[in-house]
KEKELO-440918 format. One record per residue: z, y, x of N, C-alpha, C, CB in turn; residue in one letter; residue number from 1; chain. Coordinates in Angstrom, 2 decimals. Glycine has a CB too. Layout:
REM residues N
n.c3->Z n.c2->Y n.c1->X ca.c3->Z ca.c2->Y ca.c1->X c.c3->Z c.c2->Y c.c1->X cb.c3->Z cb.c2->Y cb.c1->X residu->A num->NUM chaine->A
...
REM end
This chain:
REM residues 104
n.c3->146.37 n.c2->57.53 n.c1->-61.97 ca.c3->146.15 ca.c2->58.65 ca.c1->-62.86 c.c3->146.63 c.c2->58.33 c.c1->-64.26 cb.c3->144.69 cb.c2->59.02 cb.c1->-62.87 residu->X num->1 chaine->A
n.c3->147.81 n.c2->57.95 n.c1->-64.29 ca.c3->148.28 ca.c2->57.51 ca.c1->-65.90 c.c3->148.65 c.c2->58.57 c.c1->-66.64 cb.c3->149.55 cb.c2->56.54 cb.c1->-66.02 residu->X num->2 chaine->A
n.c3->148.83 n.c2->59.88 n.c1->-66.20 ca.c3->148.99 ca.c2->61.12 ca.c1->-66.93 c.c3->147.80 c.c2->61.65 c.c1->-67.54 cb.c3->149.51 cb.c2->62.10 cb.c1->-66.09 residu->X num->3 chaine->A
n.c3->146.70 n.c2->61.36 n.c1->-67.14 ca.c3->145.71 ca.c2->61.88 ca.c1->-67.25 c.c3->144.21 c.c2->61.11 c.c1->-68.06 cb.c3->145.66 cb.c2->62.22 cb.c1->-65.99 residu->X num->4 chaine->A
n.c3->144.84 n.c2->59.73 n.c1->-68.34 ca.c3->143.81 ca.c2->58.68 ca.c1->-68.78 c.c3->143.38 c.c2->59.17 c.c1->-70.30 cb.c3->144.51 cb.c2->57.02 cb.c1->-68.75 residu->X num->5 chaine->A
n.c3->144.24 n.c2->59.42 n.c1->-71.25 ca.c3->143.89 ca.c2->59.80 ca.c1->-72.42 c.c3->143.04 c.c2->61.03 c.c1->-72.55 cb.c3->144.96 cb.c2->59.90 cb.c1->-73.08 residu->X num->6 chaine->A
n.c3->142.56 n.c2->61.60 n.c1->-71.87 ca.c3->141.88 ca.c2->62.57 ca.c1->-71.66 c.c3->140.51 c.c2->62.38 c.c1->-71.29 cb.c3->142.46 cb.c2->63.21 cb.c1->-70.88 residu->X num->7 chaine->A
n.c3->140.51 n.c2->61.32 n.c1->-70.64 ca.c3->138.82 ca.c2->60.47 ca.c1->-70.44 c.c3->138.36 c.c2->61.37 c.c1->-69.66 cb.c3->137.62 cb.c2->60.22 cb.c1->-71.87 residu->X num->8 chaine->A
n.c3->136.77 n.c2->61.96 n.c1->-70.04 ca.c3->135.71 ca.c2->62.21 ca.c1->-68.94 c.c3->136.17 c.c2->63.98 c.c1->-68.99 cb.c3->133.70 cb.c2->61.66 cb.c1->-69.45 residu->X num->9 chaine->A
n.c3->134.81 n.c2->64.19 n.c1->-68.30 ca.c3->135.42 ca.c2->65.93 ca.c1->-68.28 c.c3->135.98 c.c2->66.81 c.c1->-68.09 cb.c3->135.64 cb.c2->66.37 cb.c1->-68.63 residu->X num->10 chaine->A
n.c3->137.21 n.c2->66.24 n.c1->-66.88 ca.c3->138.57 ca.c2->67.36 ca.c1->-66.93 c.c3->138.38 c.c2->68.48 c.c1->-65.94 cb.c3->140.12 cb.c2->66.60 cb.c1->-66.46 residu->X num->11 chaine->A
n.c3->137.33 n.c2->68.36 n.c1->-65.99 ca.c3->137.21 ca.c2->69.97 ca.c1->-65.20 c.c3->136.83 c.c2->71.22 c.c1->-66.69 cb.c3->135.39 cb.c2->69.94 cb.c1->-63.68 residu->X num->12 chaine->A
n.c3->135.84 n.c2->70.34 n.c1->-67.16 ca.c3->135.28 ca.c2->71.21 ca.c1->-68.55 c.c3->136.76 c.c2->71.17 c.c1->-69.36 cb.c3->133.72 cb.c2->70.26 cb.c1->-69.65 residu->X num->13 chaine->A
n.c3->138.07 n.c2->70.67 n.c1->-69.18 ca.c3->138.97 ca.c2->71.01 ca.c1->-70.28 c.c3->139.63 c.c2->71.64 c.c1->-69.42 cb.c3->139.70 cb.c2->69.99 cb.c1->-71.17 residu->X num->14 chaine->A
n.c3->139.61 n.c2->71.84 n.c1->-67.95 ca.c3->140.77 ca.c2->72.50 ca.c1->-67.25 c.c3->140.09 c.c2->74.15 c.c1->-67.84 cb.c3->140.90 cb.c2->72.09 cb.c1->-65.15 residu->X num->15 chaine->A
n.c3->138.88 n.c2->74.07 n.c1->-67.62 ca.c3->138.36 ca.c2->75.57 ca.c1->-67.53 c.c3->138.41 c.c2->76.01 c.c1->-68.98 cb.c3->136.75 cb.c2->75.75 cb.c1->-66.88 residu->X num->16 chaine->A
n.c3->138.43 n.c2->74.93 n.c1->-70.57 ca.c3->138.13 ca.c2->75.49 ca.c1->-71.42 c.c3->139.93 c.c2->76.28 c.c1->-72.05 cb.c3->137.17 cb.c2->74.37 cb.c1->-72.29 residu->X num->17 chaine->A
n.c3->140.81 n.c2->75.26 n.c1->-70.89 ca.c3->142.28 ca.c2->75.57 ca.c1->-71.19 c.c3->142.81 c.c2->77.04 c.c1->-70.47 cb.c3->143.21 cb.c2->74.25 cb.c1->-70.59 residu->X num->18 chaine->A
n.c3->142.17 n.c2->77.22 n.c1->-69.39 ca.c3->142.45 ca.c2->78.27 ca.c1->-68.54 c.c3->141.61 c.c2->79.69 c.c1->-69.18 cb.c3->141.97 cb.c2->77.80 cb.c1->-66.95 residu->X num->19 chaine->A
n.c3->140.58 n.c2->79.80 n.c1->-69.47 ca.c3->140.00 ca.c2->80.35 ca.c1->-70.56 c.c3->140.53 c.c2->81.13 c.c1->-71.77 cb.c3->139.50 cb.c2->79.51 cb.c1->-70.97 residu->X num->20 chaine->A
n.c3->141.32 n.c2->79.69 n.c1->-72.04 ca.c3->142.00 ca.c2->80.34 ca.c1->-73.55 c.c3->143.20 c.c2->81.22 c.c1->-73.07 cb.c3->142.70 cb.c2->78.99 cb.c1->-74.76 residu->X num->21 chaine->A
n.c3->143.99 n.c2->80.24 n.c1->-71.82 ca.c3->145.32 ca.c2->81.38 ca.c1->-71.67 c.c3->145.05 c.c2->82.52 c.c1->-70.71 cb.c3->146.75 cb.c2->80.64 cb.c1->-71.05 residu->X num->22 chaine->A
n.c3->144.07 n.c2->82.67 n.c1->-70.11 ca.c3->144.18 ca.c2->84.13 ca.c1->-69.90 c.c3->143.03 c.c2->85.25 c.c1->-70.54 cb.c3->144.19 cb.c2->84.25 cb.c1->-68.39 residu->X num->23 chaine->A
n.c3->142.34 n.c2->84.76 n.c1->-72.21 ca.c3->141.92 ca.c2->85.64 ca.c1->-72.98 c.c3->143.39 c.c2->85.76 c.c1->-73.85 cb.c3->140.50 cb.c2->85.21 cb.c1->-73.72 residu->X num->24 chaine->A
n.c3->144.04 n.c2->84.61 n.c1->-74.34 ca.c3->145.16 ca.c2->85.24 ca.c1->-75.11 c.c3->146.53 c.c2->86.01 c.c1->-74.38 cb.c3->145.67 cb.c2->84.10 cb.c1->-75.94 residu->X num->25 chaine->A
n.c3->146.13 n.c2->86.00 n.c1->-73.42 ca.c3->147.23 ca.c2->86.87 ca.c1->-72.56 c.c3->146.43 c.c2->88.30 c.c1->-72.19 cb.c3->147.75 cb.c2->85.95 cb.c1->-70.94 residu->X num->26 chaine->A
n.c3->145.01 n.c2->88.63 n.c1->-72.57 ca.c3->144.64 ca.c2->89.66 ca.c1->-71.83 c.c3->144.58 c.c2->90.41 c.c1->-73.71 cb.c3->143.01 cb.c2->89.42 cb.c1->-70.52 residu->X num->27 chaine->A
n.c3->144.61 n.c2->89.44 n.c1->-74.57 ca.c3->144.83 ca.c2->90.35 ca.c1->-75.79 c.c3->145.87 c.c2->90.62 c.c1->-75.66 cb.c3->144.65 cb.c2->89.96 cb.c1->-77.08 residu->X num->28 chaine->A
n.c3->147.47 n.c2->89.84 n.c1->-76.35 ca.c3->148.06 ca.c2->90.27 ca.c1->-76.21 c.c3->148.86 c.c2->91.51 c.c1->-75.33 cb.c3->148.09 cb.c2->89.60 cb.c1->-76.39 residu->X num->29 chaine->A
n.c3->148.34 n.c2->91.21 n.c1->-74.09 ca.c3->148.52 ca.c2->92.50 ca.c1->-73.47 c.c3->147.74 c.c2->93.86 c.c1->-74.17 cb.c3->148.02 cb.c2->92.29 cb.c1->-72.00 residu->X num->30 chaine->A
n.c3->146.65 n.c2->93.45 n.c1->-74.09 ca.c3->145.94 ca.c2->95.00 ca.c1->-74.58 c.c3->146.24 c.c2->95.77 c.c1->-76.07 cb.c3->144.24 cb.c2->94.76 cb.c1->-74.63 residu->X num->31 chaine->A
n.c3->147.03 n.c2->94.65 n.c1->-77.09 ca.c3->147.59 ca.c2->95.12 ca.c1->-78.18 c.c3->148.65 c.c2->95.77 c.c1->-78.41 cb.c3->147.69 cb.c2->94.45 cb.c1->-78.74 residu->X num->32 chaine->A
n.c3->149.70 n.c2->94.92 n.c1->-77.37 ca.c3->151.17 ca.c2->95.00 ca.c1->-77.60 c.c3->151.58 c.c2->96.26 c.c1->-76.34 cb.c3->152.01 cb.c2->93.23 cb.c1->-77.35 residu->X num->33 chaine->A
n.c3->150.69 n.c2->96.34 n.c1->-74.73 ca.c3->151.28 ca.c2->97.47 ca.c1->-74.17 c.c3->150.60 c.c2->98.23 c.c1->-74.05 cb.c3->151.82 cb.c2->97.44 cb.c1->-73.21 residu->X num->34 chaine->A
n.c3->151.24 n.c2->99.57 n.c1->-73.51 ca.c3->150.69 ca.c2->100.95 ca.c1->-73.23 c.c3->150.20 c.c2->100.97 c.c1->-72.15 cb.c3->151.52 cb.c2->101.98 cb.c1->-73.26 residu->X num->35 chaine->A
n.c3->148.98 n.c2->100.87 n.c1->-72.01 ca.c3->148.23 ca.c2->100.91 ca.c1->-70.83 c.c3->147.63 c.c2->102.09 c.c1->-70.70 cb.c3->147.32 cb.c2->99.95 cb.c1->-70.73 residu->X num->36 chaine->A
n.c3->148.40 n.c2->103.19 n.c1->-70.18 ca.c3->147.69 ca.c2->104.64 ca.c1->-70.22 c.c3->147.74 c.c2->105.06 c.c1->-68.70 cb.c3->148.55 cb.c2->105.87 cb.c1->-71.28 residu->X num->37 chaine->A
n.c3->146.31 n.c2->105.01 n.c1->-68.08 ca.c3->146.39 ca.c2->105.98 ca.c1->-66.56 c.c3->145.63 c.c2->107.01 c.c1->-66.72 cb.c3->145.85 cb.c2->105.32 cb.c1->-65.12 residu->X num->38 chaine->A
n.c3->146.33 n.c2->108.35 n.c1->-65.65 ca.c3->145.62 ca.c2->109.20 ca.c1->-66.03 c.c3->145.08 c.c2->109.87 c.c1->-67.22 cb.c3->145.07 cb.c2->108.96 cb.c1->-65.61 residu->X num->39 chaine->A
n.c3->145.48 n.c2->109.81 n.c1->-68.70 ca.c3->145.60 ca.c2->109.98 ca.c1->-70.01 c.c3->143.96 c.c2->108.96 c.c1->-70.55 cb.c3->145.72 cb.c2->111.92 cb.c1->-70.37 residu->X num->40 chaine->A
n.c3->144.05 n.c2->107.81 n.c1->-69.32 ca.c3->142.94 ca.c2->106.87 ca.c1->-70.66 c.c3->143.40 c.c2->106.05 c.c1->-71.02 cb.c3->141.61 cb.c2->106.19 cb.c1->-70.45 residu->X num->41 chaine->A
n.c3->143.24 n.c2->105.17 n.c1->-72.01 ca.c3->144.11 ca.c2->104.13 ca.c1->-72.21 c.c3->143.44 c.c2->102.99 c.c1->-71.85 cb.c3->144.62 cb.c2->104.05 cb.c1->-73.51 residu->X num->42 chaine->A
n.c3->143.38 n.c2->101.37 n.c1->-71.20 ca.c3->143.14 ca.c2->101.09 ca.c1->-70.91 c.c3->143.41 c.c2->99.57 c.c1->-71.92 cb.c3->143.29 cb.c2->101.65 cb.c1->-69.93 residu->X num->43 chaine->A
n.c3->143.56 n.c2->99.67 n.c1->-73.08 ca.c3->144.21 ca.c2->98.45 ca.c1->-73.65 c.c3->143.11 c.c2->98.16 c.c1->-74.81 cb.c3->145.89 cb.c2->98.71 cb.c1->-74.25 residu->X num->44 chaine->A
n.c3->142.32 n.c2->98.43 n.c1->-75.15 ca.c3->141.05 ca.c2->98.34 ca.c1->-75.32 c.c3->140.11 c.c2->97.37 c.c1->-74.60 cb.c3->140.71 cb.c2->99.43 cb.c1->-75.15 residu->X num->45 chaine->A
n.c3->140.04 n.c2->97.50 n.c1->-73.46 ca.c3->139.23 ca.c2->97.04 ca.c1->-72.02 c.c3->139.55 c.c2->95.82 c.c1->-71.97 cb.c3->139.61 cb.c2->97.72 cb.c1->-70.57 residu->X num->46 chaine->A
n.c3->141.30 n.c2->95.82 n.c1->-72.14 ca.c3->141.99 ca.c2->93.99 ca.c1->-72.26 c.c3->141.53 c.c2->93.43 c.c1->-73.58 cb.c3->144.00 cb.c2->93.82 cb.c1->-72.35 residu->X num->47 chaine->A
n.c3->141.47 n.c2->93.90 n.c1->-74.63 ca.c3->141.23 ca.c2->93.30 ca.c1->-75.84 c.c3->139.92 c.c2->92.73 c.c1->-75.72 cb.c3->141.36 cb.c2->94.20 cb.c1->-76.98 residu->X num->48 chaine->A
n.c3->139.06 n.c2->93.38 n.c1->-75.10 ca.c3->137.75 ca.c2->92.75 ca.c1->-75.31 c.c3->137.39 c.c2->91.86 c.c1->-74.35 cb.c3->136.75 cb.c2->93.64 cb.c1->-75.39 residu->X num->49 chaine->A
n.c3->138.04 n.c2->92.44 n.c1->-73.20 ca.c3->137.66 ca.c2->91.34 ca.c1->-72.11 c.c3->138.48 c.c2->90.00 c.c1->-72.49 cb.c3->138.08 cb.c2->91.89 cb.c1->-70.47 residu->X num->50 chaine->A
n.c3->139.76 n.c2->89.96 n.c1->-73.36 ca.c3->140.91 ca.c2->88.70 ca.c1->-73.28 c.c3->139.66 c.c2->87.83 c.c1->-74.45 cb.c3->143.14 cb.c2->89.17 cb.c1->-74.10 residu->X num->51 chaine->A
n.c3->139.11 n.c2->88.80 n.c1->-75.60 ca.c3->137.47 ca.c2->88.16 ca.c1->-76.91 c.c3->136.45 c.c2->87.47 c.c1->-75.83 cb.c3->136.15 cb.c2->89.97 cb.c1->-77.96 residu->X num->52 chaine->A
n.c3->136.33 n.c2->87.76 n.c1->-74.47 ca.c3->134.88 ca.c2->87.34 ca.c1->-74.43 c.c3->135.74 c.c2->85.36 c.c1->-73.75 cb.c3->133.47 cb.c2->88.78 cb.c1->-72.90 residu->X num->53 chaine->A
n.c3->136.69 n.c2->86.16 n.c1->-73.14 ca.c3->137.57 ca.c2->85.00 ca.c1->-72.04 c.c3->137.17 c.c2->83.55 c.c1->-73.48 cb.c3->140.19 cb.c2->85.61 cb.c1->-71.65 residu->X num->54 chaine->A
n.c3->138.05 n.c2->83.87 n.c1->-74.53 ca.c3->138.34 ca.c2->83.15 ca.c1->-75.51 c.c3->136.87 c.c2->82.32 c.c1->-75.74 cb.c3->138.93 cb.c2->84.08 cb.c1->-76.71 residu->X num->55 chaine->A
n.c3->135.82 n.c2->83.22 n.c1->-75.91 ca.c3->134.28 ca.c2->82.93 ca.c1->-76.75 c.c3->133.95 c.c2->81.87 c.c1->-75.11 cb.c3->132.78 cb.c2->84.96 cb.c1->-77.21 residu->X num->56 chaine->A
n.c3->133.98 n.c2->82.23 n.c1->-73.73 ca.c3->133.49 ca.c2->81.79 ca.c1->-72.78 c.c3->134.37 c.c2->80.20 c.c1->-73.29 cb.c3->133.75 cb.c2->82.74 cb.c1->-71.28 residu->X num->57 chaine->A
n.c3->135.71 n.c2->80.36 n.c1->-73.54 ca.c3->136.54 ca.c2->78.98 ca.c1->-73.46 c.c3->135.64 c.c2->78.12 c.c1->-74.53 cb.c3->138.40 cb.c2->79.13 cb.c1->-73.97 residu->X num->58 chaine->A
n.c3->134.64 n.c2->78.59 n.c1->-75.36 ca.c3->134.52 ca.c2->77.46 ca.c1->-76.38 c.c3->133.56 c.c2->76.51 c.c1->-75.88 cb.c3->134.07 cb.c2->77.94 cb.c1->-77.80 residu->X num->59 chaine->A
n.c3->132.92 n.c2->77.02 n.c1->-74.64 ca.c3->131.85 ca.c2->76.37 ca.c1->-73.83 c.c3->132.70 c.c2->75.51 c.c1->-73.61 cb.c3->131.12 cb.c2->77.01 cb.c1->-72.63 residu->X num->60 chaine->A
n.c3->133.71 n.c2->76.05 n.c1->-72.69 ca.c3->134.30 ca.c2->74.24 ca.c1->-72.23 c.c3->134.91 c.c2->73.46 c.c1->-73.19 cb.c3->135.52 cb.c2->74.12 cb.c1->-71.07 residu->X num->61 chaine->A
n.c3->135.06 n.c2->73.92 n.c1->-74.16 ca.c3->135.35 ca.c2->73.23 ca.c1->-74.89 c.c3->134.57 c.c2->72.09 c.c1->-75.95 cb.c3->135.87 cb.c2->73.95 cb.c1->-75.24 residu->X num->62 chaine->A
n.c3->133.06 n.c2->72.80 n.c1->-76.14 ca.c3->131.81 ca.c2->72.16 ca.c1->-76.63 c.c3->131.89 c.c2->70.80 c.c1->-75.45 cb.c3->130.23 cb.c2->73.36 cb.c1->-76.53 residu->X num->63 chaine->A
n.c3->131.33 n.c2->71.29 n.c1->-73.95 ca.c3->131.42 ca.c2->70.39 ca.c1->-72.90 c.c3->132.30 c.c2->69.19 c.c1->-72.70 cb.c3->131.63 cb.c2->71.05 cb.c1->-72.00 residu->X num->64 chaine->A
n.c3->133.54 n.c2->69.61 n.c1->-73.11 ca.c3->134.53 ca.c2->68.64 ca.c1->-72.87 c.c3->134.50 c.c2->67.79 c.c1->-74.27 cb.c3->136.02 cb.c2->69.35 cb.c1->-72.50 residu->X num->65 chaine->A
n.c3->134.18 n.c2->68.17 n.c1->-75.43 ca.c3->134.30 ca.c2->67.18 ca.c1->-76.21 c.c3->132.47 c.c2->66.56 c.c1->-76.22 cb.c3->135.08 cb.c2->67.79 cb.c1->-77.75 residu->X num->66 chaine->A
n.c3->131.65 n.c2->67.35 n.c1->-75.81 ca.c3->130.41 ca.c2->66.20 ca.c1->-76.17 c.c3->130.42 c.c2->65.10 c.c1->-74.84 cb.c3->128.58 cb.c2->67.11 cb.c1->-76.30 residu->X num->67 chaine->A
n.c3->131.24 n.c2->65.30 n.c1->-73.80 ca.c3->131.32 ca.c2->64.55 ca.c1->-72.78 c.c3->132.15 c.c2->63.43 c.c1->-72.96 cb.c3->131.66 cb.c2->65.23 cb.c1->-71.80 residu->X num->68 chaine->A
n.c3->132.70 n.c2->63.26 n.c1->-73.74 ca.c3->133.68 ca.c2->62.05 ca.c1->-74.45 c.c3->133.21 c.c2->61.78 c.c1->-75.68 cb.c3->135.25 cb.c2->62.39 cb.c1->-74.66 residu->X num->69 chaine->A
n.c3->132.47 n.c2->61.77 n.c1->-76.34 ca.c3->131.76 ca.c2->61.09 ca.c1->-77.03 c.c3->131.26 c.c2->59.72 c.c1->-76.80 cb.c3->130.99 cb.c2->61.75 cb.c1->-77.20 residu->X num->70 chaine->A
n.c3->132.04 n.c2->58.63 n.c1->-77.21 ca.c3->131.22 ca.c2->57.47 ca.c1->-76.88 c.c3->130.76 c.c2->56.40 c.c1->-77.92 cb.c3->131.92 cb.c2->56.80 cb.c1->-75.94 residu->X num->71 chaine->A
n.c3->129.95 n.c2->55.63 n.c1->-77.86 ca.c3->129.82 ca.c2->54.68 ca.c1->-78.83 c.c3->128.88 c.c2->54.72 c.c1->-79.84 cb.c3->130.83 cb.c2->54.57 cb.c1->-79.36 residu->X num->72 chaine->A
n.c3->127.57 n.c2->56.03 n.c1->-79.87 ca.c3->126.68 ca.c2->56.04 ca.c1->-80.19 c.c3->126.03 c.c2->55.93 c.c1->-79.96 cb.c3->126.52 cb.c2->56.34 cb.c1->-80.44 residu->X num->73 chaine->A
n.c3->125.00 n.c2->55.29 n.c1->-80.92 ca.c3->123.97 ca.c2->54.32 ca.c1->-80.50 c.c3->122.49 c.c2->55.31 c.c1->-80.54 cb.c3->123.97 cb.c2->52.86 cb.c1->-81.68 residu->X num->74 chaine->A
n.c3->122.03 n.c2->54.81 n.c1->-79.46 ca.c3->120.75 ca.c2->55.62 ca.c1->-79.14 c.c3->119.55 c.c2->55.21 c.c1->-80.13 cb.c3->120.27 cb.c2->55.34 cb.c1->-77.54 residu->X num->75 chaine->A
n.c3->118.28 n.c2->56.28 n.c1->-80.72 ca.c3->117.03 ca.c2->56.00 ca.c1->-80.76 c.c3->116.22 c.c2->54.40 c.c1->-80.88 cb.c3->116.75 cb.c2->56.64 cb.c1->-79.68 residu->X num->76 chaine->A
n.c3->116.73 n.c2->54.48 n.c1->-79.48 ca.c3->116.44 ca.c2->53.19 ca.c1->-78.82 c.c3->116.62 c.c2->51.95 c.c1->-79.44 cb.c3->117.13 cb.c2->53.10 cb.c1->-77.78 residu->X num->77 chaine->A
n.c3->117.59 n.c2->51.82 n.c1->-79.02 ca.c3->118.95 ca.c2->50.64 ca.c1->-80.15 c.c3->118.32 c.c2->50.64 c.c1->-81.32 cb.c3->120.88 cb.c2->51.30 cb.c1->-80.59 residu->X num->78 chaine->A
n.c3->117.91 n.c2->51.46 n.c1->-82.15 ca.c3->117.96 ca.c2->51.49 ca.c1->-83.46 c.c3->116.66 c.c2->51.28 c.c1->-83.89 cb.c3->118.52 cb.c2->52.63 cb.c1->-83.95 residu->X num->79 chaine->A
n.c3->115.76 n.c2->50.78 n.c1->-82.80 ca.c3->114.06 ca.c2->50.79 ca.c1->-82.82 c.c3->113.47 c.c2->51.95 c.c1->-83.25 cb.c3->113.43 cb.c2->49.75 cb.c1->-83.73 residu->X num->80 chaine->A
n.c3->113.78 n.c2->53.39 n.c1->-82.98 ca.c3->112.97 ca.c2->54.18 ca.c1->-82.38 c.c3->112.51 c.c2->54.47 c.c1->-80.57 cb.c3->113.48 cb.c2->55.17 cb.c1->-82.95 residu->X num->81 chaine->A
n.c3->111.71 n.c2->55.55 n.c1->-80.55 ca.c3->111.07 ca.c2->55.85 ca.c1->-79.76 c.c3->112.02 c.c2->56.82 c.c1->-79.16 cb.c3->109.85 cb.c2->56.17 cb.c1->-80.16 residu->X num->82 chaine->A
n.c3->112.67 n.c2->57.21 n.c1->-78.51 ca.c3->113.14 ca.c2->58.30 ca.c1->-77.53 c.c3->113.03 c.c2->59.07 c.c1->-77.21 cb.c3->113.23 cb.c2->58.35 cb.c1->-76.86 residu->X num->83 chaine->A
n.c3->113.19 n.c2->60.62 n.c1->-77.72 ca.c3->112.48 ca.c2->61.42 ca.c1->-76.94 c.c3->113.11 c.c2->62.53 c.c1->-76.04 cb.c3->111.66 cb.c2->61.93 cb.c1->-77.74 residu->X num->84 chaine->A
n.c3->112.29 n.c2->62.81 n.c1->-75.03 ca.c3->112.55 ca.c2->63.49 ca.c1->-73.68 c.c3->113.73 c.c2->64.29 c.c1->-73.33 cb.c3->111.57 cb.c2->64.31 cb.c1->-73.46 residu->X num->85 chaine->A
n.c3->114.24 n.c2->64.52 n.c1->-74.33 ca.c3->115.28 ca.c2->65.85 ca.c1->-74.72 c.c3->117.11 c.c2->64.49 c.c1->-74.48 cb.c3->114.77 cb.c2->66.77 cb.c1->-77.31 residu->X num->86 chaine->A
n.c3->116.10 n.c2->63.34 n.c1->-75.34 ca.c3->117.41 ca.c2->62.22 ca.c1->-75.63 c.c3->117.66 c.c2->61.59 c.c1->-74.13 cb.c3->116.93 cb.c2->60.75 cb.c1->-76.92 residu->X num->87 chaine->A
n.c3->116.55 n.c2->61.65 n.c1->-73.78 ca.c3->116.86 ca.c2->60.20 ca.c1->-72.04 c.c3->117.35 c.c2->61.51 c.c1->-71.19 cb.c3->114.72 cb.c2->59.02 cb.c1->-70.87 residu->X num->88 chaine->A
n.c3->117.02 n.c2->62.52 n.c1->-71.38 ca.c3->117.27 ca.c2->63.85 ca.c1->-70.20 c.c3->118.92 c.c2->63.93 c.c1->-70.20 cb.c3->116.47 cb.c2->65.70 cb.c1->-70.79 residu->X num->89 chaine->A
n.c3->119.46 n.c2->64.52 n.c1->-71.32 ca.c3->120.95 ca.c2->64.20 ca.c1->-71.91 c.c3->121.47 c.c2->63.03 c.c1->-71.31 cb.c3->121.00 cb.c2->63.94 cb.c1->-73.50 residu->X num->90 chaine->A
n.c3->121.12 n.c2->61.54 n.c1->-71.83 ca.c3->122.11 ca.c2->60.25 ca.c1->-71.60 c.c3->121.92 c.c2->60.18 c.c1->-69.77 cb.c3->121.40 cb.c2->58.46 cb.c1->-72.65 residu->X num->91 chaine->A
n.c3->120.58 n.c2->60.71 n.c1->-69.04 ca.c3->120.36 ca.c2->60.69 ca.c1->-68.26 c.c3->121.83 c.c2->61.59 c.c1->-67.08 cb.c3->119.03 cb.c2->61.01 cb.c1->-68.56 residu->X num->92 chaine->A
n.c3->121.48 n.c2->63.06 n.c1->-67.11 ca.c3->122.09 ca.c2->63.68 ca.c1->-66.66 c.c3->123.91 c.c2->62.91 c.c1->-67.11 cb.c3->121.48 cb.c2->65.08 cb.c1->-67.09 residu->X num->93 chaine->A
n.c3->124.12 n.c2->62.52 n.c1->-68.16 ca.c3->125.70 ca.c2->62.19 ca.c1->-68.89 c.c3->126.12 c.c2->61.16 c.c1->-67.72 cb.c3->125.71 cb.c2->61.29 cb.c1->-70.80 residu->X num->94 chaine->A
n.c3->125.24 n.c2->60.01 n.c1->-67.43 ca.c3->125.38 ca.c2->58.89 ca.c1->-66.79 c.c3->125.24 c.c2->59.69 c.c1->-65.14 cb.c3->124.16 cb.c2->57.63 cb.c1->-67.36 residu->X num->95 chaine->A
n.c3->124.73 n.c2->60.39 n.c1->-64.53 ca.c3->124.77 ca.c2->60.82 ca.c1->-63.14 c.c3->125.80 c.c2->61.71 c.c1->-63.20 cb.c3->123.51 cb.c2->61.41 cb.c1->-62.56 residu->X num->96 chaine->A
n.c3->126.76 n.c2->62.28 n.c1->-64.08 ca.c3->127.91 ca.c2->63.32 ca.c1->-63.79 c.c3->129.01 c.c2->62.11 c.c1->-63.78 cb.c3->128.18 cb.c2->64.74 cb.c1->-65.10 residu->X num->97 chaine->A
n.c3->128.92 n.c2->61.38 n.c1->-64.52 ca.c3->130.20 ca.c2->60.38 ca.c1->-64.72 c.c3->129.97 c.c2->59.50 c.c1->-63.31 cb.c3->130.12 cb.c2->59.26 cb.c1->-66.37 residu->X num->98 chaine->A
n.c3->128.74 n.c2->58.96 n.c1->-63.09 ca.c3->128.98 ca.c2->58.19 ca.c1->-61.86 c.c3->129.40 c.c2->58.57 c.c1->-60.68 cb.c3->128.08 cb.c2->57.68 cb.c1->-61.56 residu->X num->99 chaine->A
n.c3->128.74 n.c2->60.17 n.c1->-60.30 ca.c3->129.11 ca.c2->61.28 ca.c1->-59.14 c.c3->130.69 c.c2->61.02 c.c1->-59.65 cb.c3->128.30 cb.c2->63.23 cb.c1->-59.28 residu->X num->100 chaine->A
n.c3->131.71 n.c2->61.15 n.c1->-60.84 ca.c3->132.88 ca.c2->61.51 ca.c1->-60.96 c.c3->133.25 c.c2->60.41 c.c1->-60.48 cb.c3->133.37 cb.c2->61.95 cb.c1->-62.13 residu->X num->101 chaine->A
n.c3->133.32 n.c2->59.13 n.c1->-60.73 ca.c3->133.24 ca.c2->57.86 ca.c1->-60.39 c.c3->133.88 c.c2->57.41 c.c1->-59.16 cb.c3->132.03 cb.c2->57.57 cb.c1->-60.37 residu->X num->102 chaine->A
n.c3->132.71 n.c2->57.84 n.c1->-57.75 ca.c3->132.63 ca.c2->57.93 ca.c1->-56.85 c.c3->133.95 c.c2->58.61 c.c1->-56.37 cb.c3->131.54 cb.c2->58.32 cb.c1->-56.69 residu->X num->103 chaine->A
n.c3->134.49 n.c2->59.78 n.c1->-56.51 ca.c3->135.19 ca.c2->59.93 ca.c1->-55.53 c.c3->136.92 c.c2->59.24 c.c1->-55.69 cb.c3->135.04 cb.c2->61.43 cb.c1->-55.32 residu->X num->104 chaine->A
REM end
């Protein structure tokens, strides 16, 4: 996988946050630039908003894909605090998606 190493963890959360973006900016551009008229409604409206939500859905994967490559910070823990439930749940779940990825 040498095409793909600089990219680290996550590449499903960047495939989806990439696929996202190009077909909200293809469902604007469409709904701006053509005449989408059936039956005398216009229908290019419908693309504009649906290509806004595509875009807003892409920033999820995009949040995902970059807090999933985050490495090298130091926990609570480390730092002689106490941990709390919200912090081990996070590093918890982080460490069982990467190992499941791991695996195959």
């Amino acid at each position: 996988m040498g095409l793909c190493d600089g990219l680290s963890h996550c590449k499903v959360a960047l495939a989806f946050a990439v696929l996202m973006d190009l077909l909200g900016g293809a469902a604007l551009l469409v709904g701006v630039f053509a005449n989408l008229e059936v039956n005398g409604q216009d229908f290019g409206d419908l693309l504009v908003y649906t290509g806004a939500l595509f875009v807003v859905m892409s920033l999820a994967g995009w949040v995902l894909w970059y807090s999933g490559n985050i490495d090298g910070l130091t926990s609570k823990k480390e730092l002689g605090h106490i941990g709390s439930a919200v912090d081990r749940l996070a590093r918890n779940l982080s460490r069982k998606i990467r190992i499941y990825r791991g695996h195959r």
